[in-house]
N, C-alpha and C positions, 0 to 999 in steps of 0.2 A: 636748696640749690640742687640737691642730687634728683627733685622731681620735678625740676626743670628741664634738667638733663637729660631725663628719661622721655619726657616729651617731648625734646629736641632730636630724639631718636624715634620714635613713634611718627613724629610728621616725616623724616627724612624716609621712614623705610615705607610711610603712604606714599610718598612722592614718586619713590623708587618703583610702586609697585602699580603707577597708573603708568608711568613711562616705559617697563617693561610690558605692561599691556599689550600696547601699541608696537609691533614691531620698528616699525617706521621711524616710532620717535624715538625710540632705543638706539637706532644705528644714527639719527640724527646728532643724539646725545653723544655718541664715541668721536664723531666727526667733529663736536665741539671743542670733547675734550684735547684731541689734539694739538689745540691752539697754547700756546705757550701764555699759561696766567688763567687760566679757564679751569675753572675745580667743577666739577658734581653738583655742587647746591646750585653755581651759576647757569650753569647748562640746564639744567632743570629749568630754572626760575625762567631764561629767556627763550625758551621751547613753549612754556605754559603760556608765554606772555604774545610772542610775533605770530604772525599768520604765514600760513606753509608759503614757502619759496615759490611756489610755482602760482601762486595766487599774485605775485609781485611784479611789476613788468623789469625792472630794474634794480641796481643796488641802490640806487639815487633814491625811492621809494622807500626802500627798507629803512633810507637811513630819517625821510620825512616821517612814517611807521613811529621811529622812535625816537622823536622829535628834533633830530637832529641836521635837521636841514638848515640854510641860512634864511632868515628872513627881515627882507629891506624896511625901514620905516620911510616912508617918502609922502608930503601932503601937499602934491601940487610944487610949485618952481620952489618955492621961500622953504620947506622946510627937508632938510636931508639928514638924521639922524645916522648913528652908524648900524652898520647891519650889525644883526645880532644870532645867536643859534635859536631857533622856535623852540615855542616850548608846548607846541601841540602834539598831539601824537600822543602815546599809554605812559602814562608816568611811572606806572611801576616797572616796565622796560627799562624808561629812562636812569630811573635808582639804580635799578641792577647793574644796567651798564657805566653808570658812573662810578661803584666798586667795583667791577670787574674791570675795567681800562685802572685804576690806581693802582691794581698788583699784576694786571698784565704789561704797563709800562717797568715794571722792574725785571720782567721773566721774558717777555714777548723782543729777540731782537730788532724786529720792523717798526715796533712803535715805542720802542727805548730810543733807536735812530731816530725817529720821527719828532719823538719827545728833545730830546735834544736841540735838533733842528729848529725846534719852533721855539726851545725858551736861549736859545744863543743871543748872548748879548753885542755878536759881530752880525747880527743879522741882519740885511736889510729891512728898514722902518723899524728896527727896535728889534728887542724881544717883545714874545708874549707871555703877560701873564700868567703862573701856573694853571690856574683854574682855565684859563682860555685853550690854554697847551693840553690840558686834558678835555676839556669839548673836543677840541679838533681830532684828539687818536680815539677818542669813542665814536669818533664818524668813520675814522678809518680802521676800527674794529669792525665794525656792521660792515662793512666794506668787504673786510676778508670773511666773517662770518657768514655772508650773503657766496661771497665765492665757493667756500668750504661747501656750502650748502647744496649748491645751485650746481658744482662740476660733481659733488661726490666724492670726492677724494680728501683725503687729509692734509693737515696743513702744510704743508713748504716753503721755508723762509727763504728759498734760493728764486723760488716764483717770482716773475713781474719784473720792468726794469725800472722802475719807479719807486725804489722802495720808499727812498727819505726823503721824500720832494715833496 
């Protein structure tokens, strides 16, 4: 167990030291962590994983990137399946960001509101499913993280008039 543990430190202080490398990704890394629910391994993991911001024409992009876009199942008039989130795009982003949205909906208040919103059971057409509820604030994580990214600045929960819609 303890040289488990020593290895669990050994990769984290490599990871540390290709990202300080990089000035760039270093202050990209600070920028992350400001996001409420966003630790150091996270930030790492989805800096190694997306492709620089300015390589992206939009957030909408960012969020296809990391499979999180919707995509319709339709074959012709007779067949209308429901839409569903793609599952293309880097899977290991997608992991990442699937733990990182389950402890940034407990820390993060835009997507604790969001969270909310979507599994309310006064909602119009229902609630949605946890799991569904959590697809949709990992779209709208890549969302703020493509912002964060893209203005430079740190996060602000006071930002945007849309928070919980």
């Amino acid at each position: 167990m303890r040289l488990l543990g020593q290895e669990a430190a050994r990769v984290r202080a490599a990871a540390d030291a290709v990202v300080a490398a990089a000035a760039a990704r270093a202050a990209d890394r600070d920028l992350l962590e400001s996001i409420p629910g966003v630790g150091r391994p996270t930030a790492t993991t989805v800096l190694a994983e997306r492709p620089a911001v300015d390589r992206l024409p939009a957030a909408p992009a960012a969020a296809a990137y990391g499979g999180r876009a919707p995509k319709a199942f339709r074959s012709g008039k007779s067949v209308k399946r429901r839409t569903r989130l793609s599952k293309a795009g880097n899977a290991r982003l997608r992991k990442a960001l699937f733990v990182l949205t389950q402890t940034a909906v407990r820390f993060n208040p835009i997507l604790r509101r969001f969270f909310a919103a979507r599994t309310d059971p006064t909602r119009d057409g229902g609630p949605k499913a946890k799991k569904q509820a959590i697809g949709a604030c990992m779209r709208k994580l890549v969302m703020i993280r493509y912002g964060v990214l893209k203005d430079r600045t740190p996060f602000d929960p006071n930002r945007g008039s849309r928070i919980a819609t």
